[in-house]
KOLMI-205105 format. One record per residue (C-alpha): y, x, z. Coordinates in Angstrom, 2 decimals. Each point is the difference from the previous one (the first is absolute). Example, Ala and Ser with C-alpha at 12.3 -4.5 7.8 and 13.67 -1.06 7.14 Angstrom:
BEGIN
+---------+---------+---------+
|      c2 |      c1 |      c3 |
+---------+---------+---------+
|   -4.50 |   12.30 |    7.80 |
|    3.44 |    1.37 |   -0.66 |
+---------+---------+---------+
END
This chain:
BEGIN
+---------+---------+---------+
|      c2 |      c1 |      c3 |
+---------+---------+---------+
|    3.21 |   61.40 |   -1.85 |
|    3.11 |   -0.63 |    2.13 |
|    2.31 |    2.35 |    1.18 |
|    1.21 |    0.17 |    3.18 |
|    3.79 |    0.27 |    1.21 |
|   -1.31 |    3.25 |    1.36 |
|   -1.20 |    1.65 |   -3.03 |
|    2.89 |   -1.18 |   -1.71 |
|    2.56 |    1.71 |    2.45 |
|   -2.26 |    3.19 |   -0.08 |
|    0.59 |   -0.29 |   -4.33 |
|    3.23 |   -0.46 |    1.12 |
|    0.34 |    2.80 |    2.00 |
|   -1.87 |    2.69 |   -2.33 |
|    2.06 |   -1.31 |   -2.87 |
|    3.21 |    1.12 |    2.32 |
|   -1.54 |    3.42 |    0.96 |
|   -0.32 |    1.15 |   -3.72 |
|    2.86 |   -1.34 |   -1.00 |
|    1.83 |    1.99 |    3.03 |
|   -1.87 |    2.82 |   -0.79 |
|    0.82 |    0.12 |   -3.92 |
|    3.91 |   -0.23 |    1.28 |
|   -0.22 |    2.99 |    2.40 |
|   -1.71 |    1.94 |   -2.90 |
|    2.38 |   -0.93 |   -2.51 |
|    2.37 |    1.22 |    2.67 |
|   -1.50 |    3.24 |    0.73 |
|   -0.03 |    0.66 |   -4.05 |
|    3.25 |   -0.61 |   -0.33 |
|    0.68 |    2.30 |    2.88 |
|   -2.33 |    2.77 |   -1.51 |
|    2.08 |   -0.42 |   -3.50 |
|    3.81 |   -0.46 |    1.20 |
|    1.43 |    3.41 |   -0.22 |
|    0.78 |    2.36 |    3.30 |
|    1.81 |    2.97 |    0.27 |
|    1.26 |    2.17 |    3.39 |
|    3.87 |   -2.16 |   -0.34 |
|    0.31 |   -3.67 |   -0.36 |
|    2.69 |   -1.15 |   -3.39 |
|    2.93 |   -0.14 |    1.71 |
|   -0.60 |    3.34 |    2.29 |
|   -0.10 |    2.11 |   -3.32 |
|    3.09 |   -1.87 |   -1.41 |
|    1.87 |    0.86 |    3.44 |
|   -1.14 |    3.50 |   -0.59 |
|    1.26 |   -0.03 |   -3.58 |
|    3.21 |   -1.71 |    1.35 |
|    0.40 |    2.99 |    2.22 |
|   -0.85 |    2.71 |   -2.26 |
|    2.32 |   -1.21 |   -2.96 |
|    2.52 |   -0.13 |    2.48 |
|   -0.43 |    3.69 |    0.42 |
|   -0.24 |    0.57 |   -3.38 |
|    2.89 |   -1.36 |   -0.68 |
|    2.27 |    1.98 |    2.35 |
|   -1.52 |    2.83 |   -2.08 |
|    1.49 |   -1.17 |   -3.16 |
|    3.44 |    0.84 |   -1.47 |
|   -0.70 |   -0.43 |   -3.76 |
|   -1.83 |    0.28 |   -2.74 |
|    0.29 |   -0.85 |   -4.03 |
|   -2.33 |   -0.28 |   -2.26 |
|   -1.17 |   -1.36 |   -3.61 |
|   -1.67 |   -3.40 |   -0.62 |
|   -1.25 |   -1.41 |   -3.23 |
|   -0.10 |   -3.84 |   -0.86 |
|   -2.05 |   -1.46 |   -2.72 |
|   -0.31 |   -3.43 |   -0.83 |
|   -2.60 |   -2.20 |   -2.41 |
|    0.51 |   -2.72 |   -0.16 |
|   -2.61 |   -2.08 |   -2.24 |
|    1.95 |   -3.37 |   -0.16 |
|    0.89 |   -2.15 |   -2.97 |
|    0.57 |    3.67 |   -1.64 |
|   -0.83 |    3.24 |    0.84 |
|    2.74 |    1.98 |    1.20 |
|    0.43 |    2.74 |    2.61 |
|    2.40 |    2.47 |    1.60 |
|    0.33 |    3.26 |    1.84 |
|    2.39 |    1.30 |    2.32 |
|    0.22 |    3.85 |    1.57 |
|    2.13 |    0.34 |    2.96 |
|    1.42 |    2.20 |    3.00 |
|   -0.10 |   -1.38 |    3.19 |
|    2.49 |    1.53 |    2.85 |
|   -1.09 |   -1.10 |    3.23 |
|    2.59 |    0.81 |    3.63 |
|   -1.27 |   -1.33 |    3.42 |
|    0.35 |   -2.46 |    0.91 |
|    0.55 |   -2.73 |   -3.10 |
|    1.61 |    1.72 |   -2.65 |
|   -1.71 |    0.22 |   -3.32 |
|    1.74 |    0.95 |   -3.54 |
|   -1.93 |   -0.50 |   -3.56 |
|    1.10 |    2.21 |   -2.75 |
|   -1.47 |   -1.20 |   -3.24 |
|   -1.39 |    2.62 |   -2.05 |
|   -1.97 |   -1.54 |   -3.25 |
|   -0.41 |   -3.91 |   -0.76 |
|   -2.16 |   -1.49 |   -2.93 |
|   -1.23 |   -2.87 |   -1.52 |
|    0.79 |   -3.54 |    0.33 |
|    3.61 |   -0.45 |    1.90 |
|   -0.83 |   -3.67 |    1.28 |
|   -2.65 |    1.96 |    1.85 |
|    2.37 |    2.52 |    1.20 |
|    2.87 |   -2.21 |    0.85 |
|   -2.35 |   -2.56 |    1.56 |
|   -2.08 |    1.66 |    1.48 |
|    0.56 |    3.24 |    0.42 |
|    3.26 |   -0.29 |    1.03 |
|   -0.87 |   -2.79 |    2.74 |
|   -2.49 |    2.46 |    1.58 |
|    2.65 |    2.47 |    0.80 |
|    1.94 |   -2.91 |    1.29 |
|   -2.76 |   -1.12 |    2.31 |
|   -0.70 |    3.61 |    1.36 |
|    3.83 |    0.06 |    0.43 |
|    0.24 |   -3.04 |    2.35 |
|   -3.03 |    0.87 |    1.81 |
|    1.42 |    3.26 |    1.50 |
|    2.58 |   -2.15 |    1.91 |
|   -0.66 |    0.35 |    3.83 |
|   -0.92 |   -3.67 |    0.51 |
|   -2.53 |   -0.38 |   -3.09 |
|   -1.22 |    3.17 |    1.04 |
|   -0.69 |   -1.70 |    3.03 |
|   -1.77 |   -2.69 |   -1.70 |
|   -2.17 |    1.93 |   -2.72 |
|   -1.44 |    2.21 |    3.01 |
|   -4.05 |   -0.14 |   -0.19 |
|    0.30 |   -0.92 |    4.22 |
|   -1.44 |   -2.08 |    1.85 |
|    3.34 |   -1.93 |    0.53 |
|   -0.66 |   -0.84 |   -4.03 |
|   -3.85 |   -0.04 |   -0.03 |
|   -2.74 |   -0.91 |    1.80 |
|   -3.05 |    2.52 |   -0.60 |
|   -3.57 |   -0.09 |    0.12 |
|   -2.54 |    2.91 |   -0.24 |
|   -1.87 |   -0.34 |   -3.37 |
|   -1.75 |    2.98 |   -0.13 |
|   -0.20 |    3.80 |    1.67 |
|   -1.27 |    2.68 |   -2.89 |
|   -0.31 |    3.58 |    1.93 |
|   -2.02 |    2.76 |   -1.63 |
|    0.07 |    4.28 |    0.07 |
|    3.79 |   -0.33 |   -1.64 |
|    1.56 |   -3.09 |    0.86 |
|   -0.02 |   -3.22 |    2.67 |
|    1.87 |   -2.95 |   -0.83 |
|    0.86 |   -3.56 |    1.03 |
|    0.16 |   -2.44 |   -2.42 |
|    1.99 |   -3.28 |    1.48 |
|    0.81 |   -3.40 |   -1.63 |
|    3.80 |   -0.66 |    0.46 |
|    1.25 |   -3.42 |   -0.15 |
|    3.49 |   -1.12 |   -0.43 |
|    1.78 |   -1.80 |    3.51 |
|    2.81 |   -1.29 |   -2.50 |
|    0.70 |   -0.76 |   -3.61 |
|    2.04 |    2.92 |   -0.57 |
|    0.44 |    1.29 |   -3.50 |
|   -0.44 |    3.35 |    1.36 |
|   -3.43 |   -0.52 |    1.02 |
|   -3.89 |    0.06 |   -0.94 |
|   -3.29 |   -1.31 |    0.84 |
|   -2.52 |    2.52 |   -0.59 |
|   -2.14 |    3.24 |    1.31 |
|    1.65 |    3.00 |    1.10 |
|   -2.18 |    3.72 |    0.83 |
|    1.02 |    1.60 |    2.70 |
|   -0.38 |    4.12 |    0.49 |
|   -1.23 |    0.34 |    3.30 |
|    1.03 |    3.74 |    0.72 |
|    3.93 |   -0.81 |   -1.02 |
|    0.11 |   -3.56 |    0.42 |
|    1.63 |   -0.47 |   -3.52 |
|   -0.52 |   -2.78 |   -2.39 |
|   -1.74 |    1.36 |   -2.81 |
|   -0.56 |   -3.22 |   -2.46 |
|    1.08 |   -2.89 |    0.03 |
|   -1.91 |   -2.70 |   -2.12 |
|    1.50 |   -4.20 |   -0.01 |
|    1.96 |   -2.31 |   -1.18 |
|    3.68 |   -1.20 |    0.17 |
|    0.26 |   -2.25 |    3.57 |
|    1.64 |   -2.10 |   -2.18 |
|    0.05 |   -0.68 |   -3.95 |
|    4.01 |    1.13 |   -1.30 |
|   -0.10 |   -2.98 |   -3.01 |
|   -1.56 |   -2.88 |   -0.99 |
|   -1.35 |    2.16 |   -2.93 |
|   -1.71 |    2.21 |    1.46 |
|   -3.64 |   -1.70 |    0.83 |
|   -1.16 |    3.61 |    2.04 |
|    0.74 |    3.39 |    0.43 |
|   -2.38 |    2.22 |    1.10 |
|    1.39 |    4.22 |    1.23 |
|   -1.73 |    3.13 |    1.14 |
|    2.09 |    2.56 |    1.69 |
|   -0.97 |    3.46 |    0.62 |
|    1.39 |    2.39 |    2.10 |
|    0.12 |    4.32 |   -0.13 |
|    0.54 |    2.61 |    2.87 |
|    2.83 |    2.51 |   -0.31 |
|   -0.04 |    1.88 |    3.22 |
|   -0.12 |   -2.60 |    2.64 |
|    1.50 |   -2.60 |   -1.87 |
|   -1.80 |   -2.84 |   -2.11 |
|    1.96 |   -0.83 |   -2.82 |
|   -0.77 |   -2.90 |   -3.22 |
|   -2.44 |    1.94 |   -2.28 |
|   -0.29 |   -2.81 |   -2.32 |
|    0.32 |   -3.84 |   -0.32 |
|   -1.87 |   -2.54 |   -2.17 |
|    0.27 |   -3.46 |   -0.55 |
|   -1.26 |   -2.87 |   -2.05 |
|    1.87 |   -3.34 |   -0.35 |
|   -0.92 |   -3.00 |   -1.97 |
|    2.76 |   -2.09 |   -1.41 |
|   -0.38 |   -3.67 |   -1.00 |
|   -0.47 |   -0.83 |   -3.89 |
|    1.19 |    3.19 |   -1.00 |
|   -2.84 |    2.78 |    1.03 |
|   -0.58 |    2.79 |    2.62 |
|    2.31 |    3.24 |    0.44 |
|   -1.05 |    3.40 |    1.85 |
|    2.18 |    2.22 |    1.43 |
|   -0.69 |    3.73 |    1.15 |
|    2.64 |    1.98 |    2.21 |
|   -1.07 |    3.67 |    0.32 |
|    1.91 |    2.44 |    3.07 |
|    0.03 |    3.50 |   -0.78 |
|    1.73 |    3.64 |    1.14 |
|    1.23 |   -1.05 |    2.96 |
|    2.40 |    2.26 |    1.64 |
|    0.79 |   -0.57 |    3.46 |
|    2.31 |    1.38 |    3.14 |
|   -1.31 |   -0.24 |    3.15 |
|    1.64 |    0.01 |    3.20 |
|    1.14 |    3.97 |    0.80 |
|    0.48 |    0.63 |   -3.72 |
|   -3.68 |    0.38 |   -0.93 |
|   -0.89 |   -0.46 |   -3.81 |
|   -3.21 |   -2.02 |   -1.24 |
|   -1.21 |   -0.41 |   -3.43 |
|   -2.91 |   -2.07 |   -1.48 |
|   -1.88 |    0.77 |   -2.70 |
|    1.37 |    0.27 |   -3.15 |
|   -0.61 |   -2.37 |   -2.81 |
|   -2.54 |    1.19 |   -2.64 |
|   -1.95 |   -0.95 |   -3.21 |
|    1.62 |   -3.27 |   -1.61 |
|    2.65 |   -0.68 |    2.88 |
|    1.55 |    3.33 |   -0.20 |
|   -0.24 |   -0.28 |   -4.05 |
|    1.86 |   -3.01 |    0.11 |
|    2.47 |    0.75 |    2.82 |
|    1.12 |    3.10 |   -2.80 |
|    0.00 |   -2.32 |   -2.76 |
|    2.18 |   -2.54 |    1.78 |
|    2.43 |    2.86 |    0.41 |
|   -0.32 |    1.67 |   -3.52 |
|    0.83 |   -3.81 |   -1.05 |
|    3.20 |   -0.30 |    2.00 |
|    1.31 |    2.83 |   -0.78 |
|    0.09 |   -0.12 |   -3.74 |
|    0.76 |   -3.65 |   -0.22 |
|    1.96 |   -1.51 |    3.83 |
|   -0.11 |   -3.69 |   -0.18 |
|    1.80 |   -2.26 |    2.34 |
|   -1.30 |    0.10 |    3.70 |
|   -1.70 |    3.40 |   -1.04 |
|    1.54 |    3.13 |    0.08 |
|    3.41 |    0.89 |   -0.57 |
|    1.29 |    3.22 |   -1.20 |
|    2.80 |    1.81 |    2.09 |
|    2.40 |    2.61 |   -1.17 |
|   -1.52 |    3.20 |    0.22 |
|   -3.70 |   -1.26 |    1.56 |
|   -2.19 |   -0.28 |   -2.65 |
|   -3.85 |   -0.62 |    0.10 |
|   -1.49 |    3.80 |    0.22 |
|   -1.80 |    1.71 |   -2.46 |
|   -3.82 |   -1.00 |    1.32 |
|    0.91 |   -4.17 |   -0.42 |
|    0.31 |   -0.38 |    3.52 |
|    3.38 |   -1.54 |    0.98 |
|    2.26 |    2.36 |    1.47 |
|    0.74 |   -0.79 |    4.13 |
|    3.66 |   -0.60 |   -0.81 |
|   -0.54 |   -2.80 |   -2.68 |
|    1.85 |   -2.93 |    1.69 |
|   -2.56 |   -3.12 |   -0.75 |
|    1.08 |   -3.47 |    0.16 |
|   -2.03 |   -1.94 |    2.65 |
|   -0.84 |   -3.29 |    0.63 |
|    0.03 |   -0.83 |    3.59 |
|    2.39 |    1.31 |    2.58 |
|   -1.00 |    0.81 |    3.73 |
|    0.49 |   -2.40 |    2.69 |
+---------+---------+---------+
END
């Protein structure tokens, strides 16, 4: 049997409607599945712009204690701890005031000490400027929109508009009542050394009062040949001054954290090292272990 032109442009034709009609509902799927919420990205990053721009006139200080530990699980094992004030002034002033340090000092000279360095030179105006999570420094698409009895949150993918060291590619939530950041989960825009083959972060976030403030910070980085290295940064007690005088707190540190915050301080007080904490005439550590609020410390780091 032969066909004839006209059956074949009528295959033709049906062969075009189906394959039309499996690319409008692969299109409608996609639609059903991409995620929606009542603001578009960059809306709720204009309304997080706004709002940290409030929150900031709100701030005069704050200080605080952090905790570094390192592992680092390279050609040996080795790792270090650091405990540490942090005195904060608006706008770009930040002091560190080493309280305890253990463990290997290549990691705390190396490491350590460049991460103070960093935080240091990213508190001028201009990289300031250029860390900003903004649109001027991302582009942002909607990822996801999570909203239940207790919370509603964006969740937007935030790609880098420059290789900036300052930057990140990665996920960032969103709370939709204050328009804060909450977390903040990437990695580094671009890689810092040849040695490092990936880093991977997640940074959380707390509420004192109206202000959202680093809760915690951990990252992951694998280093060429010689193994893989975590690092946890933990934020606690802050104590902030608000605008009109106005004291905050956060909560305190318990269990293990506060243990170890004491022991760092029973440690320095019976045996100062250099870069830890120096005795002063007549302002000894007090009778509990805590060090007294007149014990000069030696700091590494001045403001800028």
């Amino acid at each position: 049997m032969i066909e004839s032109p006209h059956s074949n442009d009528i295959a033709r034709i049906s062969l075009l409607l189906i394959t039309v009609q499996l690319i409008v509902g692969l299109a409608a799927i996609a639609q059903q599945t991409s995620p929606t919420g009542p603001l578009e990205a960059d809306q709720v990053m204009e309304h997080v712009r706004e709002m940290n721009r409030t929150r900031d006139k709100q701030m005069v200080s704050y200080s605080s204690l952090r905790t570094y530990h390192l592992d680092c699980r390279c050609l040996s094992h080795k790792t270090a701890d650091m405990t540490l004030r942090v005195d904060y002034e608006a706008p770009d002033k930040k002091r560190f005031t080493i309280l305890s340090e253990s463990g290997s000092r290549a990691i705390r000279d190396r490491v350590f000490a460049k991460l103070l360095d960093a935080e240091q030179e990213s508190m001028r105006d201009d990289n300031q400027r250029r860390s900003a999570i903004t649109s001027e420094n991302y582009s942002f698409r909607l990822a996801d929109y999570e909203k239940n009895d207790a919370d509603e949150v964006y969740v937007l993918d935030a790609q880098p508009r420059s290789r900036n060291k300052f930057l990140f590619r990665g996920l960032i939530w969103v709370d939709a009542k204050d328009f804060a950041i909450t977390r903040v989960e990437g990695q580094p825009a671009i890689n810092p050394s040849w040695w490092t083959e990936k880093t991977e972060f997640t940074r959380r976030y707390q509420r004192v009062g109206q202000f959202w403030l680093p809760e915690s910070n951990e990252s992951t980085t694998k280093v060429r040949v010689f193994g893989t290295a975590s690092l946890a940064i933990e934020y606690l007690d802050y104590q902030i001054t608000q605008s009109g005088g106005t004291a905050l707190s956060s909560v305190a540190a318990t269990g293990a954290a506060r243990s170890a915050l004491k022991s760092a301080k029973q440690e320095q007080c019976s045996a100062p090292q250099p870069g830890s904490c120096i005795r002063t005439a007549g302002h000894p550590c007090n009778a509990s272990g805590d060090i007294s609020p007149k014990v000069e410390l030696a700091q590494r780091g001045q403001s800028k």
